[in-house]
N, C-alpha and C positions, 0 to 999 in steps of 0.2 A: 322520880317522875310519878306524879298520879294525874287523874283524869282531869283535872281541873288543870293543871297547870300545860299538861299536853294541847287544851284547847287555849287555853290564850297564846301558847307559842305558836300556835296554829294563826290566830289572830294578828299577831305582831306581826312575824314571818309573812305573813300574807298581802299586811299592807302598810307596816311600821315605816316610818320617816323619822331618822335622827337628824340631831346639826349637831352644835357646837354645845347645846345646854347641858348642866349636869343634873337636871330638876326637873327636867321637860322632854316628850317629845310627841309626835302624830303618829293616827294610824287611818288612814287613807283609805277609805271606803269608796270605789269606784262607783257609783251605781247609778249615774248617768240620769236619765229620761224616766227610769225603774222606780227611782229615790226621790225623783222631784217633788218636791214640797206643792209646786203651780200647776202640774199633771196631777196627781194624786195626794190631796193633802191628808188623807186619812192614813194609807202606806207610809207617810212621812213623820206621821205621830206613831204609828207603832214601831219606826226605826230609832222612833227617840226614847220609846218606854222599853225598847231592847237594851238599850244604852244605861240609859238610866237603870233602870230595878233589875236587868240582868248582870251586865256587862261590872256593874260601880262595885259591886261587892265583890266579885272574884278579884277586881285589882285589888280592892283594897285589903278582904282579908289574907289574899297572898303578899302582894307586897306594900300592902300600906300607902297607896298612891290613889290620889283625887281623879273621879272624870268627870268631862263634860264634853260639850262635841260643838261643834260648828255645821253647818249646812248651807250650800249654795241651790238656785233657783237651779243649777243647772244639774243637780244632784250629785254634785260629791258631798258624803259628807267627812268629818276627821272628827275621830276622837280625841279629844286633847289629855292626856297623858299626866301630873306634874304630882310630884314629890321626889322623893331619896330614891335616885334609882340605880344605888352600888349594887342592891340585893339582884335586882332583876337583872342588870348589864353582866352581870358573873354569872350568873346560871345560863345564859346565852353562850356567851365564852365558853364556857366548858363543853356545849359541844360544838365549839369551831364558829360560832356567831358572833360575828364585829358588828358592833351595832355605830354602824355607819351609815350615813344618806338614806337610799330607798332600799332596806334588806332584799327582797325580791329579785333587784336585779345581779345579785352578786354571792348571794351566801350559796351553801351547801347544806341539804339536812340529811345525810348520810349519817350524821351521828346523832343528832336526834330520833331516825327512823328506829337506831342500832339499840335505842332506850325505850321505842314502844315494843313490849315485849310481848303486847298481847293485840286481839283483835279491838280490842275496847278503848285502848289507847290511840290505838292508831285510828279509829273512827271519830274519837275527839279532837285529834290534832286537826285531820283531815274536816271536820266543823270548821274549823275553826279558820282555815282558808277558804271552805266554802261560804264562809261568812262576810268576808274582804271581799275575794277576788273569784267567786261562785258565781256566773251571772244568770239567770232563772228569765231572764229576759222570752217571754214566748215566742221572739221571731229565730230563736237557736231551734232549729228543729231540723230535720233531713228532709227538705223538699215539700213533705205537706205537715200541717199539723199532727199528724197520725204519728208522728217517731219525735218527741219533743226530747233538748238536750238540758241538762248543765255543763255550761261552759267555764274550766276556769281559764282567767283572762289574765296575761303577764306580759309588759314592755318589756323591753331589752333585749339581750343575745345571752341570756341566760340557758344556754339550750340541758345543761345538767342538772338543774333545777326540776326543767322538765319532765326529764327520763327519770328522775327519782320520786316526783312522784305521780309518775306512772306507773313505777314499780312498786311503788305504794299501795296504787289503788289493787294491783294486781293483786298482791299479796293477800288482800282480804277478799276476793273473788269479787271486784267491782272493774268490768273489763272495758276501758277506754275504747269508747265509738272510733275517734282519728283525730289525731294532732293534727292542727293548723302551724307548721312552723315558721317564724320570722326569718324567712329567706324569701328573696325575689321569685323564685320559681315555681311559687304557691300565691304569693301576694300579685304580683303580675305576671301574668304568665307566657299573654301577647306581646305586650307592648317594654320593649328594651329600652325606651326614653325615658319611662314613667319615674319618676325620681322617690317618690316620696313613697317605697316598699315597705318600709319599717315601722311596722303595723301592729308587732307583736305575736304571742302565741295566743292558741287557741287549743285547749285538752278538753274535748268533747266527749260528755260522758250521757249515754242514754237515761231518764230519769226514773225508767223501768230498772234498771241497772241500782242508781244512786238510791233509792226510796229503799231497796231491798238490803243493798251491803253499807250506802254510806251514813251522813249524818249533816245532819245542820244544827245548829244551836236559838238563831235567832226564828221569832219564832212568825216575821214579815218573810224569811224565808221559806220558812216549812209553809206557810199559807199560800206562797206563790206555787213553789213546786207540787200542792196538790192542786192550787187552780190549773196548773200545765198538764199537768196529769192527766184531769178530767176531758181536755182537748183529744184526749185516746179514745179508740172503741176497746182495742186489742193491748193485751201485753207481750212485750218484746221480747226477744232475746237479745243477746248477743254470743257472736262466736269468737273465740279466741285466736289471737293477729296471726300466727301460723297456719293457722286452716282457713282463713279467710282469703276469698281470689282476690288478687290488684287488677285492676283495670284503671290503665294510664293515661293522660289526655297527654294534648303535643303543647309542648312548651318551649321559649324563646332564649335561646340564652340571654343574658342580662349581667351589662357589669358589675351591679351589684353583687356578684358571685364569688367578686373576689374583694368585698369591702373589708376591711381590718377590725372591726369590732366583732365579726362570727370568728368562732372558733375554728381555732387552726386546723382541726378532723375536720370540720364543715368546708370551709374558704377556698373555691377555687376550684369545688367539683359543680357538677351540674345532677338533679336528683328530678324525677320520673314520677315518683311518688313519692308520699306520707311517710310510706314503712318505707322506702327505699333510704330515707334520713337514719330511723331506728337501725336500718344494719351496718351502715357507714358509724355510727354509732356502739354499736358491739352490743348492741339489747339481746338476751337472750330470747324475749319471745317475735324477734322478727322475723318474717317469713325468707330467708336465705336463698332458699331456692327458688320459690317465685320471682323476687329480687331478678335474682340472674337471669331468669327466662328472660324480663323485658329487655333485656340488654340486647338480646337476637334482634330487636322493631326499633330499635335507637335512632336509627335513622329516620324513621317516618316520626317519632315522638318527640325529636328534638329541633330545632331549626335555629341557623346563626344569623337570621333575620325577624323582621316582627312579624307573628301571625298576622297582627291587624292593629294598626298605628293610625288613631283617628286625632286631630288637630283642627287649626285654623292654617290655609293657603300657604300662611306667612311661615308658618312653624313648620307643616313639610319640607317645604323648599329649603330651607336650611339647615334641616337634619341631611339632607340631600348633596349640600351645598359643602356639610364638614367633612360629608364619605366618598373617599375617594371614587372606591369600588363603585359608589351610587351615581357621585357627578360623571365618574367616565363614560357613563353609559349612553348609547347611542335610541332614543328614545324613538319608537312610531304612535306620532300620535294622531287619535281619530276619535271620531265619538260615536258611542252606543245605545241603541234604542232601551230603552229601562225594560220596556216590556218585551223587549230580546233576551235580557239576562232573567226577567223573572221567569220566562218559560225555559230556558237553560235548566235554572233552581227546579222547576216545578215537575220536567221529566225526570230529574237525576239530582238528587241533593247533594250526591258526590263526587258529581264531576267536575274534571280536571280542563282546564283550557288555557288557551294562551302559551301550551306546553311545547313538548319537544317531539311528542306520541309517542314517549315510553311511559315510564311513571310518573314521569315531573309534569307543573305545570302549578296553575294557581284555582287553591279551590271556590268552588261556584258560591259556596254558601259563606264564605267568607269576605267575597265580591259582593256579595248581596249587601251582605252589614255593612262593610263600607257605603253601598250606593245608598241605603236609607238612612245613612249619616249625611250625606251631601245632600238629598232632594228633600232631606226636613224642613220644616218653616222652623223657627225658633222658639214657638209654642208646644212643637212637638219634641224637644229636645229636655233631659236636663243632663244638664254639661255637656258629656261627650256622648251621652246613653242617648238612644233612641227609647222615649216612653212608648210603654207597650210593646208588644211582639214588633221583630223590626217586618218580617214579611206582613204581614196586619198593614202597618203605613203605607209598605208599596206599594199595595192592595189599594188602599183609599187613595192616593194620587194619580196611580193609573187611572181610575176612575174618573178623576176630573179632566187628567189631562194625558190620552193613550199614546202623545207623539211626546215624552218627558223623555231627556238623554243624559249624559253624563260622558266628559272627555278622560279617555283613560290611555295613558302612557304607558307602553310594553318598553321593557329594554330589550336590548340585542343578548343579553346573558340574564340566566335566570335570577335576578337581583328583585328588589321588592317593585311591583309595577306603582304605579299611581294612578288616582284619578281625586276627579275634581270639580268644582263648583261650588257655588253657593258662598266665596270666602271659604271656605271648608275644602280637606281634604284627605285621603286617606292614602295607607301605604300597606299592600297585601303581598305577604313573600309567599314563594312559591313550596309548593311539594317537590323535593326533589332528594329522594331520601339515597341514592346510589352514593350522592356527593358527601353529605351530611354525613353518612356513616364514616366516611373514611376523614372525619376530622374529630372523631369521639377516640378516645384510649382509656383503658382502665389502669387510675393510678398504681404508681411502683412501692405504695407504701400500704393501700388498701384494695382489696380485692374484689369490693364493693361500691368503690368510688370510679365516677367518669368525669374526666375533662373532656375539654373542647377547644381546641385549637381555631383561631380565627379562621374566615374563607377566605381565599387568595381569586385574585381575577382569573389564574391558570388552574384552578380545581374545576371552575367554570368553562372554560376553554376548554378546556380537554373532554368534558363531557359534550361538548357541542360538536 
């Protein structure tokens, strides 16, 4: 192994595409909107003299193979790959690489990491998927521009991939911001119907961080990451994943929990947090103990209904129509003054109503989004989003119109309420965390994993 060879297998690994040829194959540059030749055609000629005058002579004097590249309007581009490629497919192989379909979604670099033996190796490899699958894109950033990230970006249910090289970056003191994992519990976290969860990972790495320990090779790269840089006043830190606090939002179980392409450690529990994945995982630097704290709030963090399920009329009612639990319910319906519920929101952001006046009940700010999903006009929508602050809209409609309502459906059990209008409608499950808890267990095989058994009408019953 030396440095040059470490970063092209960084390269391949990161965005290699085989088929069937023995003479040929792609490496798969994602770079989207970032690479577009029609947004920035000047960025799109420095991708192509990376390619060109960097990229052509590492293949070729390592293995002897031609490049050239292709590029779409829409920014991907591919390297095209072609000569004798027994030499390169065997030095894959030997450590454990089947140069198969899309590497990324499938291989292992555990024995590759086991060959960088130093810090300088591993910073070239690590190029070298910062090069692929590194995204420098400036809207990765925590909240404002002031903490800008690099992200790297991987489809699939590769989740060992992941953690290695995470363990990667660790090792050279470059400490991972948060994985974004490809489970539903992160990708949707409301909404239990949302089908289309599998969005991929996301290894966010602070660029204060990456500028200091990591590396890039291309050099549209290193120009972005310092234009993202410059977006800074301050430099960061980061602190490492055991001393850092978790703080959990509440999230919806989803059948997607138990889809058959995650991994059988994954499949079938339901996860809290980020790091809460990394210890069901067996990551040494996961925070264990915190972990378990949030297991004490499970109930208030977890729900077997949708936080907030926004649709068309047509689509509620029939999610409605397929649940038992939902169609048995014996609905009151009435309608409520808009600017009833926005002064509910506006004394108490956290209050609870509709409830039982213990801890259940359905929250006010979650009634809210719903209702400024149904009294939107369709200029003010995209898709299912309320453009702008959704309180902001209520604000502007009350204004035109202070006698604006909306009809909302209570059930007789704490099930998800409804309301409605507009063709539009949405579905808000309640707080009710006594019940919730007692359908959570901690798996018989891991000590850090929680399931969730469905609600039954009589879990509900019996609270009432």
């Amino acid at each position: 192994m030396n440095t040059d060879k470490a970063y092209l297998f960084g390269l391949i690994i990161g965005g290699g595409v085989f088929g069937n040829a023995e003479d040929y194959f792609r490496i798969r540059l994602p770079y989207k909107q970032w690479g577009s030749y029609e947004i920035n055609p000047k960025r799109a000629s420095d991708i192509s003299r990376d390619i060109l005058v960097f990229l052509s002579p590492l293949f070729r004097n390592i293995y002897n193979l031609t490049i050239n590249y292709q590029a779409s309007s829409g920014g991907i581009w591919y390297i095209l790959c072609e000569g004798d490629l027994s030499d390169l497919i065997s030095d894959l192989q030997s450590f454990g690489i089947e140069c198969e379909g899309d590497l990324r979604n499938h291989v292992s670099i555990k024995k590759i990491v086991e060959a960088l033996v130093d810090d300088n190796l591993k910073r070239r490899f690590i190029a070298g998927l910062a090069d692929t699958i590194g995204s420098t894109n400036p809207n990765h950033r925590r909240f404002t521009n002031e903490v800008q990230i690099l992200s790297f970006e991987l489809k699939g249910f590769n989740f060992s991939f992941v953690c290695e090289l995470c363990r990667l970056l660790y090792s050279i003191n470059c400490l991972p911001d948060q994985i974004l994992w490809n489970h539903p519990n992160f990708h949707c976290a409301n909404n239990p119907y949302y089908k289309q969860w599998n969005k991929g990972f996301k290894l966010r790495v602070q660029i204060d961080q990456y500028e200091k320990f990591g590396a890039v090779a291309f050099k549209t790269k290193a120009k972005s990451l310092k234009e993202n840089r410059d977006l800074q006043q301050y430099v960061h830190t980061v602190v490492p994943c055991p001393e850092r606090e978790i703080k959990a939002a509440k999230s919806c179980v989803h059948p997607g929990e138990d889809d058959k392409r995650l991994p059988e450690c994954i499949r079938g529990g339901h996860y809290l947090h980020n790091r809460h994945v990394c210890a069901v995982l067996g990551c040494e630097h996961a925070p264990y103990k915190a972990v378990k704290e949030l297991f004490h709030d499970a109930g208030k963090l977890i729900s077997p209904f949708p936080i907030l399920c926004k649709d068309t009329s047509e689509a509620i009612e029939d999610i409605i129509a397929k649940d038992k639990l939902l169609s048995d319910r014996v609905y009151d319906n009435r309608r409520y003054s808009v600017r009833f519920l926005y002064d509910l929101y506006r004394s108490d952001h956290s209050a609870l109503i509709f409830g039982n006046g213990k801890d259940a009940g359905y929250h006010i700010s979650e009634i809210i989004q719903g209702v400024a999903f149904i009294i939107a006009d369709v200029n003010d929508l995209n898709g299912k989003r309320v453009r702008g602050k959704y309180i902001e809209l209520i604000e502007k409609y009350l204004l035109s119109d202070s006698d604006l309502s909306v009809e909302i459906r209570i059930p007789d059990l704490l099930t998800p309420l409804v309301i409605t209008g507009n063709g539009r409608g949405a579905l808000i499950g309640a707080e009710n965390p006594h019940v919730y808890k007692s359908l959570i267990s901690v798996a018989s095989d891991n000590e850090y994993k929680l399931n969730v058994r469905p609600i039954t009408e009589k879990d509900l019953s019996n609270e009432k």
